[in-house]
N, C-alpha and C positions, 0 to 999 in steps of 0.2 A: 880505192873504194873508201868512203867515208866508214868510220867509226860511229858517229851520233846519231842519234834514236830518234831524234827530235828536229825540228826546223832552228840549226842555229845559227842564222842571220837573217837581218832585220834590217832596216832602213832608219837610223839614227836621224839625218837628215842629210837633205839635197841641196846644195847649193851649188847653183848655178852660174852666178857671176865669180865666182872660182874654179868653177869646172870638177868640185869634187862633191862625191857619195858617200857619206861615213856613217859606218856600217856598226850596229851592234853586232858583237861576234863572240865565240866562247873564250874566254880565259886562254891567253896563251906565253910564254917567254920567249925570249932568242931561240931555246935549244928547241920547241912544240912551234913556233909558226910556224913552218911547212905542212903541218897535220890538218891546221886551221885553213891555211890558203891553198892546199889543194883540194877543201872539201868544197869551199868556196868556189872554187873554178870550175871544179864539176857543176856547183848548185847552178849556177848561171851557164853552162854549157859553150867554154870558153877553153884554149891553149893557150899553156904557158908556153913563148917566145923565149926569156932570158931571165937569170935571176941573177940580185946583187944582196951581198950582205955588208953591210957598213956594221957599224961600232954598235949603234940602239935602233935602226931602221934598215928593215928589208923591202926592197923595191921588184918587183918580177911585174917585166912586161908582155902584158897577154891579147890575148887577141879574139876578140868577140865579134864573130859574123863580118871578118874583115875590117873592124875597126881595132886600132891599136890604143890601149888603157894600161894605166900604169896602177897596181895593187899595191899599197904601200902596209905597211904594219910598226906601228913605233912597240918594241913589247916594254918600256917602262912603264906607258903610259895604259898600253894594251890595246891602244888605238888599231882600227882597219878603217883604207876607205880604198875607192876606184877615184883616179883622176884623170880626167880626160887632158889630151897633149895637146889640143885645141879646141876653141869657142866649137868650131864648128862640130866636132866630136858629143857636145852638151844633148843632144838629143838621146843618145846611146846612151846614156847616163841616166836619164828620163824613161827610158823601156827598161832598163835595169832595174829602176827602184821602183818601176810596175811589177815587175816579177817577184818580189818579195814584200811582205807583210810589215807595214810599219809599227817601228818602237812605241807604241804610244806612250809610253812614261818619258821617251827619251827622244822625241820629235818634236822638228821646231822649224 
């Protein structure tokens, strides 16, 4: 169950000919991403498959209505986005970032 009172995540921007969605998201480090990325996976109504933790990036592949997306979070940078595993996958990407409210300071 999420913690946050508020809607926190947003749609930073879509890019398509990359396959990835990067996401405004709350404030998080190594030891709080998992907080951030399962409130996330709830908000988009999504299972986490598998998680990896590297050195500055956490990678957890999840699985949305059958399709499989990788959730990545750099926390030096503080970044989150969803990356799709294939072109073909770019649509699910596009009903995603319908379901959430864009950044407007931070869309492009």
């Amino acid at each position: 169950m999420s913690t946050f009172s508020y809607e926190p995540f947003s749609v930073r921007r879509l890019d398509i000919e990359h396959s990835h969605l990067l996401l405004t998201a709350p404030d998080f480090d190594y030891d709080t991403f998992e907080e951030v990325a399962v409130a996330l996976v709830e908000r988009i109504d999504s299972t986490v498959v598998e998680r990896e933790k590297n050195a500055d990036l956490h990678v957890w592949l999840i699985d949305f209505e059958g399709c499989r997306l990788l959730l990545k979070g750099e926390h030096y940078s503080g970044a989150l986005w969803l990356e799709a595993m294939s072109s073909a996958d770019n649509d699910t990407l596009v009903f995603i970032a319908s379901m959430l409210p864009k950044d407007e300071g931070q869309y492009c």
